[in-house]
Phi, psi and omega in degrees: 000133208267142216283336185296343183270356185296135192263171175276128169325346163280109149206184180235163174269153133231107200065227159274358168275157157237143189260141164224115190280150168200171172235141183310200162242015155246039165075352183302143177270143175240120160273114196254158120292093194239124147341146150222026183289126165331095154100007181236133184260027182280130190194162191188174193216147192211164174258358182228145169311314184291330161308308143347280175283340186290296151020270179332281187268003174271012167310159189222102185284150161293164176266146189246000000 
């Protein structure tokens, strides 16, 4: 992993996603949103947190 991606120790849960910081490759912070539910491919990049975590909790796993 290339050293500008290293995410920060801060992160949060929500349900099954977890919110997470990283940084771009102009040093800028990017906040993420990932699934971690078995088989949902869900994940996205944001420029805010609060985006992020809204992200987060109106997620929906598809139905299987």
């Amino acid at each position: 992993m290339p050293p500008y991606l290293v995410r920060r120790s801060k992160g949060t849960r929500i349900g099954p996603v977890q919110v997470g910081t990283s940084y771009d490759g102009r040093g800028r912070e990017k906040h993420t949103a990932a699934c971690t539910a078995p088989r949902c491919n869900f994940s996205a990049d944001y420029d805010s947190r609060a985006a992020a975590e809204l992200a987060a909790r109106t997620h929906r796993c598809p139905a299987r």
